[in-house]
N, C-alpha and C positions, 0 to 999 in steps of 0.2 A: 305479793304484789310489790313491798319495796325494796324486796329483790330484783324481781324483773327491773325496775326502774332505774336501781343500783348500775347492772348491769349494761341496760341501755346508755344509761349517764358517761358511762366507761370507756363505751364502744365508739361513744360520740366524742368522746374525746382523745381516743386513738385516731380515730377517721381524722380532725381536724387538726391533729399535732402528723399526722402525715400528710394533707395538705398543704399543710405550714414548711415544712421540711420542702416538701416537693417544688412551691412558690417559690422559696428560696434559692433554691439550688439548677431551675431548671432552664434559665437564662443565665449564660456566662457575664460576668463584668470583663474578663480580659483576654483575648480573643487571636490566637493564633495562627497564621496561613503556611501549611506544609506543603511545600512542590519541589519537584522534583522527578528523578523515576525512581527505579527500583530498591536500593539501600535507602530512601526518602519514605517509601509505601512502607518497607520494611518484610523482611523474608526470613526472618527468623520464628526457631521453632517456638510453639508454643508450650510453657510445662508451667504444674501448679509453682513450684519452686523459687521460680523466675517472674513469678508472676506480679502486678504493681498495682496499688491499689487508686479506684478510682475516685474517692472520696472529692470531692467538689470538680470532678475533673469531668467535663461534656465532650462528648465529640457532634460532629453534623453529618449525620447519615447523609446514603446514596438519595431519600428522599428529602433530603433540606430539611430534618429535624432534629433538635436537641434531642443526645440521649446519653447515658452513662458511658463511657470511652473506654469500653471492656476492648479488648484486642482482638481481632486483628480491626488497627484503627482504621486501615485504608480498605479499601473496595475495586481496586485498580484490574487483579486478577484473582481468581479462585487460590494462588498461591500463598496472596499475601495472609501476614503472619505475626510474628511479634516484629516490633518497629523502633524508632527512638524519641517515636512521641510521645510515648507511656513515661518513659523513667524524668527526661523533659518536662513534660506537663507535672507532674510529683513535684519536682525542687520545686518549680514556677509557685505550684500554690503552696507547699511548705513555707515557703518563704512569706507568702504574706496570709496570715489565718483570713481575714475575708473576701480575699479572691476569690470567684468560680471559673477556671480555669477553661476557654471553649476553643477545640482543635479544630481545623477548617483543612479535614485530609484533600489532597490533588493530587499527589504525586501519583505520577501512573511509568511503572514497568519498562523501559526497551524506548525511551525518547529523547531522542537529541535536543539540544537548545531549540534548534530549530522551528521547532515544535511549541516552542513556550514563549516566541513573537509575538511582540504586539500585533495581535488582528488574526493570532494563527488559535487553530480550539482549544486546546488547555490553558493557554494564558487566558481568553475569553471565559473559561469555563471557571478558573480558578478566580476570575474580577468578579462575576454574579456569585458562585457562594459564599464569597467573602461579604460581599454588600446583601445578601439575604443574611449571612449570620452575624453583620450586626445591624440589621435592623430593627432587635430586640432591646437595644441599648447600650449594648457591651461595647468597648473601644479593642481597635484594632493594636495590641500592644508590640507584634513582633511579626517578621516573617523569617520561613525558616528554610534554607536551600539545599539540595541535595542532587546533584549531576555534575556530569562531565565525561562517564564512560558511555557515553554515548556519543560522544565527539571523537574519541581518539585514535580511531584509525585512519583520518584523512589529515593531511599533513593542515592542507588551507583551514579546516573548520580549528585548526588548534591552532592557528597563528592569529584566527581571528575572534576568537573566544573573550578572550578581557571585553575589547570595544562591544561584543554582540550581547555578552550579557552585562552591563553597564549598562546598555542603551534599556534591555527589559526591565531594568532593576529600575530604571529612572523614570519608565513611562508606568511603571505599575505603582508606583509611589504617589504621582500624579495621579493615575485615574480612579486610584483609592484615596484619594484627599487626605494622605499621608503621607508629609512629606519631610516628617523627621523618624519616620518608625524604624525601628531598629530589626537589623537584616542581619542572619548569621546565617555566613556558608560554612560547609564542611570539605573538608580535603577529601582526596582519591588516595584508597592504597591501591597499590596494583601487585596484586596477586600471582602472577606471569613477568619472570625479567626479559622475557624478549617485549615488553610492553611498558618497562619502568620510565624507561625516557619520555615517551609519550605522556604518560598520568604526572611526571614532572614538569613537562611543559603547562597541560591542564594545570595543575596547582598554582605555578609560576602564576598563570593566568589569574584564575581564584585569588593568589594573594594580590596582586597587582590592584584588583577589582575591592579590597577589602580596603586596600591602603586606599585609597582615593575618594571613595565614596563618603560622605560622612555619614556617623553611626554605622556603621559596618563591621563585623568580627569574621575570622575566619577560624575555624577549632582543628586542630590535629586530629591526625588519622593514622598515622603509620605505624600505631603499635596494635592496631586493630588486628581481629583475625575472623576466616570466613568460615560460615558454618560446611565445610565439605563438597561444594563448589567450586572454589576456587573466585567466587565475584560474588556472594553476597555477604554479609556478617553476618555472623554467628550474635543469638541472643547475648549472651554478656558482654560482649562489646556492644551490643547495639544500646545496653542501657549505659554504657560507660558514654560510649557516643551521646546519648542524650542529656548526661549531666554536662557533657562540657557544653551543648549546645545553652544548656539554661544559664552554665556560670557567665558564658560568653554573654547571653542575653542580660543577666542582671548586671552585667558590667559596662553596657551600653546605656542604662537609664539614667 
């Protein structure tokens, strides 16, 4: 009998040190907004190798729930894959031991700016799960940007890219009653030289949009490479990608 007891004493205090853990862990404190399209979702392969561990790290499922930010973190297409919010999210909470790190995926696949307008659906869609994931208490610490090859084949949409994503960048700041959070874009490489000028105006633009804004970072890209595509990256740039996107982030606090 005070074995069975032993036993149960034991079992009850497994259950409640996994409780404990779980409580802990299962609401981020600092809370990240990924948008963007396709190198944003992330299209890289998946291998154990390459893999990152998710140790305090949440993402917010396709249903608006916390849950461990195993890869692929986005939901945009059945394609997506490994990304740059995995290696990202890693520095973020390395860096401070009591963070819980909570990723708030958007980016979606094949979308121009256009598309991420105030009052247009993924900027709409990206301001509700932002404001569902923190309404657990976690502060919104960064947001994190990813486009422009969706702009570059019309001459007008790249002459007027700086002012059009300023103007998003300014009203999402605002209708997220964040108006000092720290914003880091990422460059285009362009993978086709009959397209290099194009992805250079884009950037032009991107920096332009980096210098002006305050708390704003832009991270290099051109020594990136694509997984066999030719437009998406390849997993080990995409985590290289993600550490600059965090260094750039801790360099903004």
């Amino acid at each position: 009998m005070k074995q069975i007891v032993k036993q149960v004493v034991v079992l009850l205090a497994g259950v409640m040190s996994g409780l404990a853990f779980a409580g802990a862990a299962d609401v981020p404190t600092d809370v990240y907004l990924l948008i963007g399209q396709s190198n944003m979702a992330g299209r890289g392969v998946l291998t154990p190798e390459l893999s990152v561990s998710t140790e305090r790290v949440l993402k917010l499922t396709k249903e608006d729930v916390w849950a461990p930010a195993t890869e692929p973190i986005h939901f945009d297409k059945s394609i997506a894959g490994a990304g740059l919010a995995a290696s990202f999210a890693r520095q973020m909470a390395d860096a401070d031991a009591k963070a819980v790190v909570g990723l708030v995926p958007c980016a979606v696949g094949g979308t121009p700016l256009a598309q991420w307008m105030p009052g247009e659906k993924f900027y709409k869609i990206a301001v509700a799960r932002t404001k569902k994931a923190l309404a657990g208490g976690g502060r919104l610490k960064g947001v994190l940007w990813h486009q422009g090859e969706g702009d570059t084949e019309d001459p007008q949409l790249r002459a007027t890219y700086a002012a059009r994503l300023e103007k998003m960048l300014k009203t999402l700041r605002a209708e997220l009653d964040a108006a000092d959070v720290p914003i880091v874009l990422g460059e285009l490489k362009s993978f086709h030289p009959e397209w290099d000028a194009a992805y250079a105006e884009i950037n032009a633009a991107l920096k332009a949009v980096a210098e002006k804004l305050p708390r704003t970072a832009l991270v290099p890209a051109g020594d990136l490479k694509h997984k066999g595509d030719f437009t998406h990256y390849d997993t080990p740039s995409l985590r290289t990608f993600g550490r600059r996107y965090a260094a750039a982030m801790e360099g903004l606090k």
